[in-house]
Legacy VTK file of the C-alpha trace (Angstrom):
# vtk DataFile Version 3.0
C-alpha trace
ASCII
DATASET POLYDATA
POINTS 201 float
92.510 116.320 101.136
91.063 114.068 98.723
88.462 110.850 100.354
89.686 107.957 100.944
87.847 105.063 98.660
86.883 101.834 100.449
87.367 98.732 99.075
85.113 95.881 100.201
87.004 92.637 99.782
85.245 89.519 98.825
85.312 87.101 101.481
85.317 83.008 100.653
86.235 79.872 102.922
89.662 79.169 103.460
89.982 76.019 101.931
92.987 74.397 98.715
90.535 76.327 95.701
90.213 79.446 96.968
93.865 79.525 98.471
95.353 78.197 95.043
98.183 80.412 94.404
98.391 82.292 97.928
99.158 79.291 99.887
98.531 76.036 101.508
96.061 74.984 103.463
96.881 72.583 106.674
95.269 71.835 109.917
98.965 70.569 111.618
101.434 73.357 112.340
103.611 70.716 112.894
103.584 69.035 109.739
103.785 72.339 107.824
107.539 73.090 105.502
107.959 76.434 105.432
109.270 77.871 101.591
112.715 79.553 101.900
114.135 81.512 99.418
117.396 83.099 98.551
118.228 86.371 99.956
116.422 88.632 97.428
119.126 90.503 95.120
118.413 92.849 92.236
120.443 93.233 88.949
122.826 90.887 87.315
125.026 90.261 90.047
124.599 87.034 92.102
124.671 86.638 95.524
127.511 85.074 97.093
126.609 83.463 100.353
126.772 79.896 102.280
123.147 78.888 101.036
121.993 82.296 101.163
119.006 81.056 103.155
117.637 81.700 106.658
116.133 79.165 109.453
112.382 78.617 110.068
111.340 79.954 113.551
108.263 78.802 115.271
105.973 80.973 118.155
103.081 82.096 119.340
101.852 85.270 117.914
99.205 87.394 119.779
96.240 89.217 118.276
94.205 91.480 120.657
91.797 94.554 120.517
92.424 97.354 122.548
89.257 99.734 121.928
88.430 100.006 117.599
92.068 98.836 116.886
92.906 95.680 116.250
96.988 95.082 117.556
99.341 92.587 117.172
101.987 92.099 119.804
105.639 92.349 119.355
107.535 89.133 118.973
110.573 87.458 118.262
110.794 87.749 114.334
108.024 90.832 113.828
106.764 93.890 114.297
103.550 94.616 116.291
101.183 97.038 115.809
97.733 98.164 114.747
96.656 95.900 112.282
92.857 98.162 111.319
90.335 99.813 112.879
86.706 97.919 113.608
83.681 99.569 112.803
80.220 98.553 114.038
77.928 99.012 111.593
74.650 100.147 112.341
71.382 97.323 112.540
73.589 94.330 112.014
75.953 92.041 113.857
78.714 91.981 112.034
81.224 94.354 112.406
83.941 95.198 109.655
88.051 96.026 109.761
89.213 98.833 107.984
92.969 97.942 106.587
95.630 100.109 104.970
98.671 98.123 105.583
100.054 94.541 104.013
103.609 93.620 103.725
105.309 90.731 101.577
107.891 88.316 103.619
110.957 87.974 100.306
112.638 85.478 102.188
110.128 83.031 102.969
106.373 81.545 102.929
104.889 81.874 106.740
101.897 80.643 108.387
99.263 80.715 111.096
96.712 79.084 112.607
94.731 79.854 115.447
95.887 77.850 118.621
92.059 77.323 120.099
90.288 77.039 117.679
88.887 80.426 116.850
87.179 81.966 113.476
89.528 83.866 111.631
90.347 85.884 108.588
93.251 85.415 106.045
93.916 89.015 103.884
96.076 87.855 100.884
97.283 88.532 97.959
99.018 87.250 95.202
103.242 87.861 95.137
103.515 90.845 92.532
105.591 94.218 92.475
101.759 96.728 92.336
99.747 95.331 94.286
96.157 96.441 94.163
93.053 97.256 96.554
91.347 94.448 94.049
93.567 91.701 94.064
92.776 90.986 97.537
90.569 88.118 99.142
89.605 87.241 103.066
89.672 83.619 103.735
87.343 82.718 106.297
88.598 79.492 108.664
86.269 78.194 111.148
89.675 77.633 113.287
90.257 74.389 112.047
92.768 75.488 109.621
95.738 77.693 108.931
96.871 78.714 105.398
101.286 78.567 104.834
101.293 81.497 102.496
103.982 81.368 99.729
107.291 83.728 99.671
105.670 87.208 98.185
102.280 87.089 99.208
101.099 90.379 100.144
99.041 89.869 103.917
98.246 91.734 107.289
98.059 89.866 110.657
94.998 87.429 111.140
91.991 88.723 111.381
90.296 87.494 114.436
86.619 87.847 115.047
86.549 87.513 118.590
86.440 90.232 121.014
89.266 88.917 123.453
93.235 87.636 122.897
93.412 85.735 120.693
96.709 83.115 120.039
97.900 81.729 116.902
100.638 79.476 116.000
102.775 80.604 113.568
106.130 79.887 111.692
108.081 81.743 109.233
111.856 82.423 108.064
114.361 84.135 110.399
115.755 86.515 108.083
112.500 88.552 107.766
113.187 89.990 104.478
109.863 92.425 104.321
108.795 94.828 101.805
105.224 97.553 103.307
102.571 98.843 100.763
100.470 101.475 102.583
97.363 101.728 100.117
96.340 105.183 100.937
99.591 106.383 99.988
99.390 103.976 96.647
96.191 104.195 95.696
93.907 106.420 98.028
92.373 103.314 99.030
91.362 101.163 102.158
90.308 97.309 102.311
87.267 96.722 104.061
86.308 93.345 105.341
83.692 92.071 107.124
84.290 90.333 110.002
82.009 87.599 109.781
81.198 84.369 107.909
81.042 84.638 103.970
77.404 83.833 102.261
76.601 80.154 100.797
75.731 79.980 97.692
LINES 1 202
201 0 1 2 3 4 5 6 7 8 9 10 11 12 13 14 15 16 17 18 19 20 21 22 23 24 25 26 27 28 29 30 31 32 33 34 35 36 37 38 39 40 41 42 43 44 45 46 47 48 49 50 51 52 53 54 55 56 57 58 59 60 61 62 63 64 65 66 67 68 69 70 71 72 73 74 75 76 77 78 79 80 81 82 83 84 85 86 87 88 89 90 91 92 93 94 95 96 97 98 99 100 101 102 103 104 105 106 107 108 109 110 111 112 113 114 115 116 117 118 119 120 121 122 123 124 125 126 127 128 129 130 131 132 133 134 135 136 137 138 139 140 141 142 143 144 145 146 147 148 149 150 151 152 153 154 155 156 157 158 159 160 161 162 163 164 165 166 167 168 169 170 171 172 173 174 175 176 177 178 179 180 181 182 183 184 185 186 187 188 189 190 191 192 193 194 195 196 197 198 199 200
């Protein structure tokens, strides 16, 4: 069985620069519009539908750590789960996440932010068919803001870096038209983040 390779992904602040392209960057759940798109077709026949679109749904969504493993819960439009493992490394305070799977919402853009307050981490990236171990990027929030990623982008749940429950607000479409990449299967690779703030300068 051949090793896995680890991929450490470059961590930057969440803020509209480093976002460009993924999403957009907000500090009001309330005031966010969430993208919908057309139920996603292939070939040369159109879709024939009322709109073809879905609804936006709004919740809370639930991250929590339950030993190494970072879970989300299950809720009303999603699938919970393990979202990585944490590893402590060895000397140093900050821990890292070990991540293997991403999915891409077709349908719709979605977003989070936590609902306290807390540090997180956005894994994103850009909409595209082969997605890559390199195209990635964490976005660090102090918990002041969210990001509303676009229709396509390739993400995981939020990363929190706190120890206990953690609650984020969170909309996205109803149809929950979702496409998985599993990287060890793609590309015998894992993302590895730190879980932590990123460097100035």
């Amino acid at each position: 069985m051949t090793e896995l390779n680890y991929h450490e992904v470059p961590l930057k602040p969440l803020n509209p620069e480093n976002a460009r392209g993924l999403g957009i960057v907000f500090t009001e759940i309330a005031e966010v519009q969430i993208e919908l798109c057309k139920w996603p077709t292939s070939g040369k026949r159109p879709l024939i539908a009322k709109g073809g679109y879905g609804t936006v749904i709004e919740e809370e969504f639930t991250i929590y750590r339950k030993g190494s493993t970072l879970f989300s819960a299950g809720h009303q439009n999603a699938r919970g789960g393990a979202t990585g493992k944490i590893i402590s490394k060895p000397n140093s305070n900050t821990p890292y996440i070990l991540v293997n799977w991403l999915s891409a919402h077709l349908d719709a853009g979605e977003a989070f932010i936590p609902k306290n307050g807390e540090p997180s981490i956005f894994l994103v990236a850009p909409p595209q068919e082969d997605v890559k171990p390199e195209d990635f990027v964490a976005l660090y929030s102090d918990g002041t803001l969210g990001i509303s990623m676009h229709p396509g982008v390739w993400h995981t749940t939020p990363l929190s870096l706190c120890e206990r429950e953690i609650v984020y607000q969170r909309k996205q479409g109803s149809i929950y038209a979702t496409v998985d990449c599993f990287l060890s299967k793609e590309h015998n690779a894992c993302l590895k983040i730190p879980l932590g703030q990123p460097e100035i300068g």
